[in-house]
mmCIF file of the N, C-alpha and C atoms, coordinates in Angstrom:
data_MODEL
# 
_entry.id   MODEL 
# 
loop_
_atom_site.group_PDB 
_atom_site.id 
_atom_site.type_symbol 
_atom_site.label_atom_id 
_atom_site.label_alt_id 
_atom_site.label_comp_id 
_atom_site.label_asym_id 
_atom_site.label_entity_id 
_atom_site.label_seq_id 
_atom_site.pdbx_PDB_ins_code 
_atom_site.Cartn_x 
_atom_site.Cartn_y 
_atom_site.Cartn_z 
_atom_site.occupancy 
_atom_site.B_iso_or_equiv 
_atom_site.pdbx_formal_charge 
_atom_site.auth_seq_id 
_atom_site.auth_comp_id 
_atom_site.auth_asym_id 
_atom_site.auth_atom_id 
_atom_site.pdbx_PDB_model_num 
ATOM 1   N N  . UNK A 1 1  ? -28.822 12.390  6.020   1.00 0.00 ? 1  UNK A N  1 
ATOM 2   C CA . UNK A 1 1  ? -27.629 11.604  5.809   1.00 0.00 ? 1  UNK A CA 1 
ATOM 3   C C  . UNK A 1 1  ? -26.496 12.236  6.614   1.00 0.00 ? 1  UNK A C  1 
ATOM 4   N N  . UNK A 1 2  ? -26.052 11.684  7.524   1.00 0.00 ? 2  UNK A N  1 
ATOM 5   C CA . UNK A 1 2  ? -24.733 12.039  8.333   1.00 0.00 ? 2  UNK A CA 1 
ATOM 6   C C  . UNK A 1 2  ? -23.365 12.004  7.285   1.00 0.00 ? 2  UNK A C  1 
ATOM 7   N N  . UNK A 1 3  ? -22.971 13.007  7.698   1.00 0.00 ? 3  UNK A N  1 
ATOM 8   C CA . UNK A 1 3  ? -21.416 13.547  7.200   1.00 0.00 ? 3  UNK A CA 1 
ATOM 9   C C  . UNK A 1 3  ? -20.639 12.845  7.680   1.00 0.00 ? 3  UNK A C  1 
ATOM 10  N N  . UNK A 1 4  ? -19.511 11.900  7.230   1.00 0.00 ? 4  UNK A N  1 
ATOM 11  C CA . UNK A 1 4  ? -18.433 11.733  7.538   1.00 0.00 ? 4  UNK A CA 1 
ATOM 12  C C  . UNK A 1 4  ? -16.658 12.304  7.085   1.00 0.00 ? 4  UNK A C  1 
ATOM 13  N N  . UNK A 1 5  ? -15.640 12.199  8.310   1.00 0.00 ? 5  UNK A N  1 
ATOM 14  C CA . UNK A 1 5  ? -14.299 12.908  7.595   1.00 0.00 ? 5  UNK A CA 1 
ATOM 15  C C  . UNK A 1 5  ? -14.084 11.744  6.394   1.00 0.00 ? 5  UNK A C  1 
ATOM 16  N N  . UNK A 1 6  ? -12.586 12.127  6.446   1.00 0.00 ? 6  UNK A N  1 
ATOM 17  C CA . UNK A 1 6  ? -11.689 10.903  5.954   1.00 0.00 ? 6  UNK A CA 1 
ATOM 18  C C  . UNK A 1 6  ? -11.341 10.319  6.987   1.00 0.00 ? 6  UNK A C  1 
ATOM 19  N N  . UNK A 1 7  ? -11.249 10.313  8.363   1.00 0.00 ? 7  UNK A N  1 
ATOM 20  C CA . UNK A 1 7  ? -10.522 9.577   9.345   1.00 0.00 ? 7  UNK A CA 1 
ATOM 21  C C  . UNK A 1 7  ? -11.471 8.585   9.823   1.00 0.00 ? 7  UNK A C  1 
ATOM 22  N N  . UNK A 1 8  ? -12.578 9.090   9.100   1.00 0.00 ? 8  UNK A N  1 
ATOM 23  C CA . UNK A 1 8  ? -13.906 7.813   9.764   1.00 0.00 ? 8  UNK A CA 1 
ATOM 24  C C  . UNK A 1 8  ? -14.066 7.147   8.741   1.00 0.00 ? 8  UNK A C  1 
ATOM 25  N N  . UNK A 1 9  ? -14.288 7.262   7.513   1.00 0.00 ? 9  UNK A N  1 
ATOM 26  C CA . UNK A 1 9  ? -13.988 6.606   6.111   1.00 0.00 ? 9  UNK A CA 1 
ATOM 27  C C  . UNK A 1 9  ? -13.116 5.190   6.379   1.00 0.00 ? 9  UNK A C  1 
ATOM 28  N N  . UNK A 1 10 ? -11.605 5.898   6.111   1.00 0.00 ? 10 UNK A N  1 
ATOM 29  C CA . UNK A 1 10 ? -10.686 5.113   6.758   1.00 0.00 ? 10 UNK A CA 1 
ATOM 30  C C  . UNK A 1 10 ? -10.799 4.353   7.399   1.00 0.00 ? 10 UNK A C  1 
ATOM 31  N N  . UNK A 1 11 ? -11.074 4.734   8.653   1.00 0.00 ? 11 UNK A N  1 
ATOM 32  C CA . UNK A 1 11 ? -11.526 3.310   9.763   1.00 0.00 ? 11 UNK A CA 1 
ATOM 33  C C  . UNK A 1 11 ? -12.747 2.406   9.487   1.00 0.00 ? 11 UNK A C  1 
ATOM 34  N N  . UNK A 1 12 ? -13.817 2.777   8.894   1.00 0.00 ? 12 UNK A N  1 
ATOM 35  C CA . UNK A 1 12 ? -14.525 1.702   8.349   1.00 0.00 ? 12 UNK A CA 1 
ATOM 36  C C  . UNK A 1 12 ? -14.149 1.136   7.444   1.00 0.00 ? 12 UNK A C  1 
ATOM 37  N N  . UNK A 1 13 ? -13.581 1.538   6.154   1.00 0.00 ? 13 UNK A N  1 
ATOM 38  C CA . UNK A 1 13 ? -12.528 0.556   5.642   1.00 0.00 ? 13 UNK A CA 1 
ATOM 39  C C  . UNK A 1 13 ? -11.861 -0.405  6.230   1.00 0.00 ? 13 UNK A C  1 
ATOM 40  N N  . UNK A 1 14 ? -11.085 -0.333  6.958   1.00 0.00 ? 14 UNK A N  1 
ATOM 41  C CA . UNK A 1 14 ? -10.243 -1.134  7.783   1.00 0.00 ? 14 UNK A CA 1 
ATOM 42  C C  . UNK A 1 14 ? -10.675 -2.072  8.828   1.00 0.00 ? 14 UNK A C  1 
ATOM 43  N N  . UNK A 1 15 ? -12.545 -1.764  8.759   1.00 0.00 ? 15 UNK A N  1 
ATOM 44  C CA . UNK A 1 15 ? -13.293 -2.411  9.180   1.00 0.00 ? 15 UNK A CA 1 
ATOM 45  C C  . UNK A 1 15 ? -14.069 -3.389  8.938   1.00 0.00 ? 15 UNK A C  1 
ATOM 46  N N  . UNK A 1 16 ? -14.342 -3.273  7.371   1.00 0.00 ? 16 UNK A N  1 
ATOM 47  C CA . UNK A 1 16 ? -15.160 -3.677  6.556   1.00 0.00 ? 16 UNK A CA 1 
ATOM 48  C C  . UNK A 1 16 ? -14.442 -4.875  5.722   1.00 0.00 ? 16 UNK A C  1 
ATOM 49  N N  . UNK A 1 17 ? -13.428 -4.472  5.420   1.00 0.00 ? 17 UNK A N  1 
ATOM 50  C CA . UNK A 1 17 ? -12.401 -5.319  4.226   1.00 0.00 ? 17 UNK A CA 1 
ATOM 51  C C  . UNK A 1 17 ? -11.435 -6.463  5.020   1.00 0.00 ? 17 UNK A C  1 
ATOM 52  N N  . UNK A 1 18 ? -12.049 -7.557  4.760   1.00 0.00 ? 18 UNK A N  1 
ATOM 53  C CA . UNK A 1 18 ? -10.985 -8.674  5.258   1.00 0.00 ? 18 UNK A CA 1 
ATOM 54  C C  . UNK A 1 18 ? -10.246 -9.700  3.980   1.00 0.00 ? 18 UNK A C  1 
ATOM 55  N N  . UNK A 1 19 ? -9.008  -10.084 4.556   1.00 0.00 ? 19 UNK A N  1 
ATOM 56  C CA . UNK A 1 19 ? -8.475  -11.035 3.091   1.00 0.00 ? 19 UNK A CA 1 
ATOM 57  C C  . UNK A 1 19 ? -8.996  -12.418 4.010   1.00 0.00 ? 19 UNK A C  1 
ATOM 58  N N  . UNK A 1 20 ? -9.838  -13.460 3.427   1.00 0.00 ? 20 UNK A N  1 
ATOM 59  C CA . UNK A 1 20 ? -10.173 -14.294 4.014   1.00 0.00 ? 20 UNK A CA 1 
ATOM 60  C C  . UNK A 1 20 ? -8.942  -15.801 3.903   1.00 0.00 ? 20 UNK A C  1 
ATOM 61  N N  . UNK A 1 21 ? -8.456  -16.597 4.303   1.00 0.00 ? 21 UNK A N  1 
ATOM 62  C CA . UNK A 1 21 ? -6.904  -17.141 4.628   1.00 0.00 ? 21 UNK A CA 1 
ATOM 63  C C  . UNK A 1 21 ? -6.930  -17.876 3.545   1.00 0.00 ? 21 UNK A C  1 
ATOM 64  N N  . UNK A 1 22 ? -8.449  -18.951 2.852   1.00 0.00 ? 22 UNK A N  1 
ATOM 65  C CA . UNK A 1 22 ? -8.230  -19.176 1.484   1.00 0.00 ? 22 UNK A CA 1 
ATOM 66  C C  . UNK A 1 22 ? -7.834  -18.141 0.214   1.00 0.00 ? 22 UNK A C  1 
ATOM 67  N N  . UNK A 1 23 ? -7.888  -17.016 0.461   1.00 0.00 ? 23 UNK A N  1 
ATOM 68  C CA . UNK A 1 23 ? -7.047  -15.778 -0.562  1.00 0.00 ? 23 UNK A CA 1 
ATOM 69  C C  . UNK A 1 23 ? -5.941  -15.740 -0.134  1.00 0.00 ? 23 UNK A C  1 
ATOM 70  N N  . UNK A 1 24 ? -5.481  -15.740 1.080   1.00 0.00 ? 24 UNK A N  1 
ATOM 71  C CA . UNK A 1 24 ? -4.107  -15.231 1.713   1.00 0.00 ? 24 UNK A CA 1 
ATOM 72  C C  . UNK A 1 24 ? -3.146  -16.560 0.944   1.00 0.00 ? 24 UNK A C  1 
ATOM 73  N N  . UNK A 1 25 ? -3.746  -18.067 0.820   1.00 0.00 ? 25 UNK A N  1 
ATOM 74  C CA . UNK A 1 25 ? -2.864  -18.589 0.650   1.00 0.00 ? 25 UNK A CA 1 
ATOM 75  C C  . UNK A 1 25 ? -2.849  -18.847 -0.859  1.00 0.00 ? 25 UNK A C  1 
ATOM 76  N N  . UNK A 1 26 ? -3.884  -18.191 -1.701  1.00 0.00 ? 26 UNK A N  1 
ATOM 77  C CA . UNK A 1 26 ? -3.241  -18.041 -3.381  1.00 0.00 ? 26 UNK A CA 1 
ATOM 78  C C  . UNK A 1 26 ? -2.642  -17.101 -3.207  1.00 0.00 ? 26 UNK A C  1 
ATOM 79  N N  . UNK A 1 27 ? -2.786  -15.752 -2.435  1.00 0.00 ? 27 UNK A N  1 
ATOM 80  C CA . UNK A 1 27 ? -1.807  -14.611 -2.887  1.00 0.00 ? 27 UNK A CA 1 
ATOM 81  C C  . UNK A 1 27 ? -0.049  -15.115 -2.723  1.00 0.00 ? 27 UNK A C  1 
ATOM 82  N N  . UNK A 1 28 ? -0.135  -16.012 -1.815  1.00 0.00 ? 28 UNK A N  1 
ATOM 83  C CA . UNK A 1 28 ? 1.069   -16.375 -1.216  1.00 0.00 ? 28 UNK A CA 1 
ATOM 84  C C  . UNK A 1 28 ? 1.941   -17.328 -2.208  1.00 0.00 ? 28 UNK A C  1 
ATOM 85  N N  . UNK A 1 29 ? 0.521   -18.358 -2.906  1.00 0.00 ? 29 UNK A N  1 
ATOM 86  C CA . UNK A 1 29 ? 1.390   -19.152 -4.134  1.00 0.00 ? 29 UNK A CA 1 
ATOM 87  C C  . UNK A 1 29 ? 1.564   -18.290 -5.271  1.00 0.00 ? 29 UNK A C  1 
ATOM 88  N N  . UNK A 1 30 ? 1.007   -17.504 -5.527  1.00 0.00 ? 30 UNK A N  1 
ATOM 89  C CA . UNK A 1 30 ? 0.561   -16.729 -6.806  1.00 0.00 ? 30 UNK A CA 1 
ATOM 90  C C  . UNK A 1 30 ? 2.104   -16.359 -7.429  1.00 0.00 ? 30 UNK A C  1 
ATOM 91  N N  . UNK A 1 31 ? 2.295   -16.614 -8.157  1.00 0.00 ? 31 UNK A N  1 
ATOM 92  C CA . UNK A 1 31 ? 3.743   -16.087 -9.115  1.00 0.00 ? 31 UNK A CA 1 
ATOM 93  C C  . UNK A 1 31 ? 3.780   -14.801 -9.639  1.00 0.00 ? 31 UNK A C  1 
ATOM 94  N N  . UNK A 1 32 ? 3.102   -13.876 -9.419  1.00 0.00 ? 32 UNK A N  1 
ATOM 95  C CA . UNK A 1 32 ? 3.112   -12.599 -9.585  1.00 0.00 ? 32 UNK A CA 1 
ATOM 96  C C  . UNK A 1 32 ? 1.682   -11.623 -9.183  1.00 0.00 ? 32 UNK A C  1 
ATOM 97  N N  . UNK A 1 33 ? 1.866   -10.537 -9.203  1.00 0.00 ? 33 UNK A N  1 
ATOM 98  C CA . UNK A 1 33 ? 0.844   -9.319  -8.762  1.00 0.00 ? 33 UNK A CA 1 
ATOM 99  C C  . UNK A 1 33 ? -0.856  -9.258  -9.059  1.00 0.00 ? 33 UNK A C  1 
ATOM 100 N N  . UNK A 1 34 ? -1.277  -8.915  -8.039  1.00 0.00 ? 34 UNK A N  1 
ATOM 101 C CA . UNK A 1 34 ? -2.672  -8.674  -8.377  1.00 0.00 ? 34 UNK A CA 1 
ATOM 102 C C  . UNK A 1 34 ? -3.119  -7.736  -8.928  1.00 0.00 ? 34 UNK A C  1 
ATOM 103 N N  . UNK A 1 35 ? -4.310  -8.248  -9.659  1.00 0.00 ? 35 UNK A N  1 
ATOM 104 C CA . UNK A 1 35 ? -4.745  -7.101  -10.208 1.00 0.00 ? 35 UNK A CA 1 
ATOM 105 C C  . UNK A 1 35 ? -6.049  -6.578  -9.731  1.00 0.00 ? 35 UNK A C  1 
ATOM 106 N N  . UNK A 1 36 ? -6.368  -5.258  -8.879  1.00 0.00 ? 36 UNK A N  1 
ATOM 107 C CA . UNK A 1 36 ? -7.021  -4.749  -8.036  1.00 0.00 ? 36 UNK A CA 1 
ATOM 108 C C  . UNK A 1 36 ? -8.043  -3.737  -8.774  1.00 0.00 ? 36 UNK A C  1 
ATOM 109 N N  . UNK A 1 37 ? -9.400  -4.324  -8.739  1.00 0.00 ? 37 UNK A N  1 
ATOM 110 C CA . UNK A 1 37 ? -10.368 -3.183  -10.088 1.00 0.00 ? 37 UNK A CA 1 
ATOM 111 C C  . UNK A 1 37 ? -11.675 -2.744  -9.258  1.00 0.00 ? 37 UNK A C  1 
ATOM 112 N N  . UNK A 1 38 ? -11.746 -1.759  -9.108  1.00 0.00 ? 38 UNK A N  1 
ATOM 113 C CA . UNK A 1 38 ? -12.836 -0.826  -8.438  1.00 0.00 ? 38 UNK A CA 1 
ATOM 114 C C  . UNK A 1 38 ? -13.637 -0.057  -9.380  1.00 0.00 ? 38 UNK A C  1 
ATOM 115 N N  . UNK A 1 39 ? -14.685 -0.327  -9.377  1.00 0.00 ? 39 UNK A N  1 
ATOM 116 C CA . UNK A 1 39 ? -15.663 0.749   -10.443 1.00 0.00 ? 39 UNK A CA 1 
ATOM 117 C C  . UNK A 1 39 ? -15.783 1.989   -10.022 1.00 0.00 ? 39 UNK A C  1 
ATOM 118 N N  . UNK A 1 40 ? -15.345 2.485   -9.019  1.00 0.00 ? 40 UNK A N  1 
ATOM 119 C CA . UNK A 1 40 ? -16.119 4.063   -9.258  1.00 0.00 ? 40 UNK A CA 1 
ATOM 120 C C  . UNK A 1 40 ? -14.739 4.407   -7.844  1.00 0.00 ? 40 UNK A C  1 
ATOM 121 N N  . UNK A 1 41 ? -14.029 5.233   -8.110  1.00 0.00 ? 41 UNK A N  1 
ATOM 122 C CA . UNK A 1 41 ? -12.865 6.005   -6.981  1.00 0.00 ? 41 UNK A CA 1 
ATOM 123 C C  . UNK A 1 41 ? -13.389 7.416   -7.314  1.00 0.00 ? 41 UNK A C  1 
ATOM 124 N N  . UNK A 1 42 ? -13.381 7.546   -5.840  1.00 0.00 ? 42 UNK A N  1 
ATOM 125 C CA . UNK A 1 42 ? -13.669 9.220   -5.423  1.00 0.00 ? 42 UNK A CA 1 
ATOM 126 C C  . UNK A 1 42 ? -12.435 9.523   -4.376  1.00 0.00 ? 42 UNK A C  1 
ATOM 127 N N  . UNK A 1 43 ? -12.257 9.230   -3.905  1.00 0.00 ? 43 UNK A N  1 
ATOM 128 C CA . UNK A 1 43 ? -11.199 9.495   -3.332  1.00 0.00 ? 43 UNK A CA 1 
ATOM 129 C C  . UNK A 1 43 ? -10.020 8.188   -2.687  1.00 0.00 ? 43 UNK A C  1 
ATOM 130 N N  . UNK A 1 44 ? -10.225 7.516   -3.540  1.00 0.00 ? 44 UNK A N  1 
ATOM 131 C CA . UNK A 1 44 ? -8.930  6.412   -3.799  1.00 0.00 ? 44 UNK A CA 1 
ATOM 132 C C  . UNK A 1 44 ? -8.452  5.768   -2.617  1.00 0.00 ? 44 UNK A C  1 
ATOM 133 N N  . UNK A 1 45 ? -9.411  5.621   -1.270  1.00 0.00 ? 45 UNK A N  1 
ATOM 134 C CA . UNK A 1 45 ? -9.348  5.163   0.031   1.00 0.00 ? 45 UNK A CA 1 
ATOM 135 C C  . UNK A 1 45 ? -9.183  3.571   0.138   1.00 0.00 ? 45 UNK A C  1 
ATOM 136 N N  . UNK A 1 46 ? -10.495 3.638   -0.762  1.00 0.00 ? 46 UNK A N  1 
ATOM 137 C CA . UNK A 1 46 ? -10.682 2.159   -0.943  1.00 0.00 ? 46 UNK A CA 1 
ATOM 138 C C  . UNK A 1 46 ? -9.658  0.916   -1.771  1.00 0.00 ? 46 UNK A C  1 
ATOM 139 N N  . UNK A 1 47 ? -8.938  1.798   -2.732  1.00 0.00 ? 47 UNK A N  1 
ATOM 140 C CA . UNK A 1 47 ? -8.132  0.932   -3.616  1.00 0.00 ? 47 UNK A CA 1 
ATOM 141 C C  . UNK A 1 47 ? -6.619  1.035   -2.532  1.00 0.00 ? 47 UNK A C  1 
ATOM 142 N N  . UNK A 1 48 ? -6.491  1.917   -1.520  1.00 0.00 ? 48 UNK A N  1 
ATOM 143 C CA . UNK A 1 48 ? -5.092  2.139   -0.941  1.00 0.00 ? 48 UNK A CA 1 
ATOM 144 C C  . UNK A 1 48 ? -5.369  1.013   0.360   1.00 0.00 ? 48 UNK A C  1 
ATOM 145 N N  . UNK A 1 49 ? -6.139  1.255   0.906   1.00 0.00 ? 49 UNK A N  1 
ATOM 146 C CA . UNK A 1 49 ? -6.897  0.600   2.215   1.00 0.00 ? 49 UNK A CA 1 
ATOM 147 C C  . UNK A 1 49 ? -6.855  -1.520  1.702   1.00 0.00 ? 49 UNK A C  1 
ATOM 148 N N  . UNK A 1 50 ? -7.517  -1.767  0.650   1.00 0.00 ? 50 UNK A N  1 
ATOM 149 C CA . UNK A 1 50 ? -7.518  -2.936  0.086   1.00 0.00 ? 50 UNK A CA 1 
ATOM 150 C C  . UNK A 1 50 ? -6.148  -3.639  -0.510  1.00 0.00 ? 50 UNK A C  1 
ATOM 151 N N  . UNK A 1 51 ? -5.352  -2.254  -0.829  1.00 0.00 ? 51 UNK A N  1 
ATOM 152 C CA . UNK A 1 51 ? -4.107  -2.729  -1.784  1.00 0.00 ? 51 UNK A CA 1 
ATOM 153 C C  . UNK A 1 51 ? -3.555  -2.996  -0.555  1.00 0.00 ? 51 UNK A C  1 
ATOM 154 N N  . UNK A 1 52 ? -3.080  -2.396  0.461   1.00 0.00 ? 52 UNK A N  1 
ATOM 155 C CA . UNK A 1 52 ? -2.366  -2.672  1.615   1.00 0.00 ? 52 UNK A CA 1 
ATOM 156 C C  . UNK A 1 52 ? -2.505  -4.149  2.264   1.00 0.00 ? 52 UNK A C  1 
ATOM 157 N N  . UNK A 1 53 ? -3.902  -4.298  2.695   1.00 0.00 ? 53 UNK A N  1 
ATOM 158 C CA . UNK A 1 53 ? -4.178  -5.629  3.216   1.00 0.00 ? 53 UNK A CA 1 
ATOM 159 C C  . UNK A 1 53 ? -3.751  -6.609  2.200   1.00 0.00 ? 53 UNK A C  1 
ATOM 160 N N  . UNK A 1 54 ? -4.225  -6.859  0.842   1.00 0.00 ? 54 UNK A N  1 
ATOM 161 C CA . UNK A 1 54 ? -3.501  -7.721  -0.323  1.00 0.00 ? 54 UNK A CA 1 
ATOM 162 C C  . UNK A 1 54 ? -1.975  -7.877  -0.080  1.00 0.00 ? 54 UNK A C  1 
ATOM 163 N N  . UNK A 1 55 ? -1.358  -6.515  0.195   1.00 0.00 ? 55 UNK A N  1 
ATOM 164 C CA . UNK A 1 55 ? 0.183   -6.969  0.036   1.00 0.00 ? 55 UNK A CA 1 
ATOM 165 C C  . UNK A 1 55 ? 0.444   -7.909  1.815   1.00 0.00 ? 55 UNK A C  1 
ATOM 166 N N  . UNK A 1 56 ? -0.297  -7.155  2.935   1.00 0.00 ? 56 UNK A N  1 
ATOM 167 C CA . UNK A 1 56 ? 0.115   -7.635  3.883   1.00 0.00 ? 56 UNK A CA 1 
ATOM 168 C C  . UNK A 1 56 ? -0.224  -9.398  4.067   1.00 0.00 ? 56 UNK A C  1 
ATOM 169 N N  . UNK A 1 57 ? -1.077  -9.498  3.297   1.00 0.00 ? 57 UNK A N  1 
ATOM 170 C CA . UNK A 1 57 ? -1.846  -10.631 3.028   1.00 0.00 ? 57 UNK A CA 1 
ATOM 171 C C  . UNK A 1 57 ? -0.730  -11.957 2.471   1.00 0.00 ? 57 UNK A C  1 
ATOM 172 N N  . UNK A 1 58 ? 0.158   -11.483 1.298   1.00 0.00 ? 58 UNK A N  1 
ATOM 173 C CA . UNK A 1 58 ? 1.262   -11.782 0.441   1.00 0.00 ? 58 UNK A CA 1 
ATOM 174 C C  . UNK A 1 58 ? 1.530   -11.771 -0.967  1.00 0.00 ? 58 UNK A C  1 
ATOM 175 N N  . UNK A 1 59 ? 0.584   -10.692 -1.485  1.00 0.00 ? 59 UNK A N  1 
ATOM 176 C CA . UNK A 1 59 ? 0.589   -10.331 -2.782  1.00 0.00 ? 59 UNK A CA 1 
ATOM 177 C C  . UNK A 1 59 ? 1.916   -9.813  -2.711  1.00 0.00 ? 59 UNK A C  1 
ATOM 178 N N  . UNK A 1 60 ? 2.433   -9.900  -4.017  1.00 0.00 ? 60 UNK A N  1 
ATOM 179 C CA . UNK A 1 60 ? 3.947   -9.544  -4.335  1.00 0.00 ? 60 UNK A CA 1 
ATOM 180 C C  . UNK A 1 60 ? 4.142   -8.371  -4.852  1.00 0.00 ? 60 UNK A C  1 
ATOM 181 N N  . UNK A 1 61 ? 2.484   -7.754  -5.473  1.00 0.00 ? 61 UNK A N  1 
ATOM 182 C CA . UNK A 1 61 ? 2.510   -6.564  -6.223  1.00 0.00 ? 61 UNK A CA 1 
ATOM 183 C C  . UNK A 1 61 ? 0.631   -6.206  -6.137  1.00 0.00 ? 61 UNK A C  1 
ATOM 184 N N  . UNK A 1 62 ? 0.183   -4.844  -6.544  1.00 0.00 ? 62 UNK A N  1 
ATOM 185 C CA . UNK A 1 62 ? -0.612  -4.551  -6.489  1.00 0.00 ? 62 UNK A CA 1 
ATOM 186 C C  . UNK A 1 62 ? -1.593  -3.853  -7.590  1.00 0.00 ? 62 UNK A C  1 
ATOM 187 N N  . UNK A 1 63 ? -1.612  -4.167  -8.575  1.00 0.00 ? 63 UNK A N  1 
ATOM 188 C CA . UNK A 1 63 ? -1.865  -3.095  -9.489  1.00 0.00 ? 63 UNK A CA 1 
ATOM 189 C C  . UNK A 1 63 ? -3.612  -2.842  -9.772  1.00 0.00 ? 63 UNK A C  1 
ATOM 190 N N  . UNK A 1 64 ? -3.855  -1.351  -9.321  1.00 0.00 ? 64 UNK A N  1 
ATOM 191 C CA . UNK A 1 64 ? -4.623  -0.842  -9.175  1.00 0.00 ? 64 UNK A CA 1 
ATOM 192 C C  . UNK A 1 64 ? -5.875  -0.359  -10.950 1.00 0.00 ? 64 UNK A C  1 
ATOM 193 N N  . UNK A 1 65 ? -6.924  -0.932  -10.881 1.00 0.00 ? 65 UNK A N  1 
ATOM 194 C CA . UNK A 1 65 ? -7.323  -1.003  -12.082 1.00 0.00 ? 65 UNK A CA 1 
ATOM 195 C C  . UNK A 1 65 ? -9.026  0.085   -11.502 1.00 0.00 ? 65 UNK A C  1 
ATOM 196 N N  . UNK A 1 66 ? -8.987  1.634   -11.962 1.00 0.00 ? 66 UNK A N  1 
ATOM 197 C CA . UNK A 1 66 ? -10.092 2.368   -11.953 1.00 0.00 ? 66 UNK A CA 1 
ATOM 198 C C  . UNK A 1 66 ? -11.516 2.345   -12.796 1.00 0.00 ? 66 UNK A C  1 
ATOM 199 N N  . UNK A 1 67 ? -12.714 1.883   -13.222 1.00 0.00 ? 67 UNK A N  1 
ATOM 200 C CA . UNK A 1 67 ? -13.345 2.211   -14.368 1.00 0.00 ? 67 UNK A CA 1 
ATOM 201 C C  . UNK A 1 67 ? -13.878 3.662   -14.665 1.00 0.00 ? 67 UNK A C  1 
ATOM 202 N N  . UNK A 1 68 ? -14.138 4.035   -13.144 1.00 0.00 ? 68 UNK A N  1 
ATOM 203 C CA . UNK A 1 68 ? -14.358 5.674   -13.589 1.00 0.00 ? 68 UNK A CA 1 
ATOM 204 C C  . UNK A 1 68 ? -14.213 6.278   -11.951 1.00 0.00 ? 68 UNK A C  1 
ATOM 205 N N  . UNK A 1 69 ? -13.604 7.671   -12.565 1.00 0.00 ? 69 UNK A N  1 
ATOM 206 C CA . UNK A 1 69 ? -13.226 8.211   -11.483 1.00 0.00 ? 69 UNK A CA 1 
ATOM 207 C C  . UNK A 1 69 ? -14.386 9.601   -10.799 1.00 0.00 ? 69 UNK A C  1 
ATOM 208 N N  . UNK A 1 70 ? -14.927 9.558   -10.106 1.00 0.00 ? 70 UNK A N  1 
ATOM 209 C CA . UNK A 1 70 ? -15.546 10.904  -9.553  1.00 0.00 ? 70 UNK A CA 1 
ATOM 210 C C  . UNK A 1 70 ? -15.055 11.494  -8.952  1.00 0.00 ? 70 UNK A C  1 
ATOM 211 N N  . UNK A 1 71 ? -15.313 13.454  -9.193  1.00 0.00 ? 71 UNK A N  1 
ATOM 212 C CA . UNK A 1 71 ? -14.988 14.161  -8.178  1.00 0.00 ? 71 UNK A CA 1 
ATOM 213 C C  . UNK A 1 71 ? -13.739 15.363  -8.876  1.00 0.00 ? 71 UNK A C  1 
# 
């Protein structure tokens, strides 16, 4: 199994995760914040990486929901 940093992490994130334009345009009607739920954060890339695109997307807010954390 190949090792990766965080800077390669990162970029496959940013690779992997798209807001598709039927989401972009509920986030955009949506009257308030999303709510963003990940089962398992190890190092919280994924919920920062996703929350970002959501807001750039037109979420108004982001709120981040963990079920369990590793590490």
């Amino acid at each position: 199994m190949s090792q990766t940093n965080s800077a390669q992490r990162v970029r496959a994130l940013h690779e992997a995760l798209v807001v598709e334009p039927e989401l972009a345009q509920a986030l955009a009607s949506a009257g308030g914040p999303v709510l963003l739920v990940d089962d398992l954060s190890d190092t919280g890339w994924t919920l920062a990486v996703a929350g970002r695109l959501l807001r750039r997307a037109g979420a108004r807010g982001v709120f981040p929901l963990v079920l369990a954390v590793q590490g």
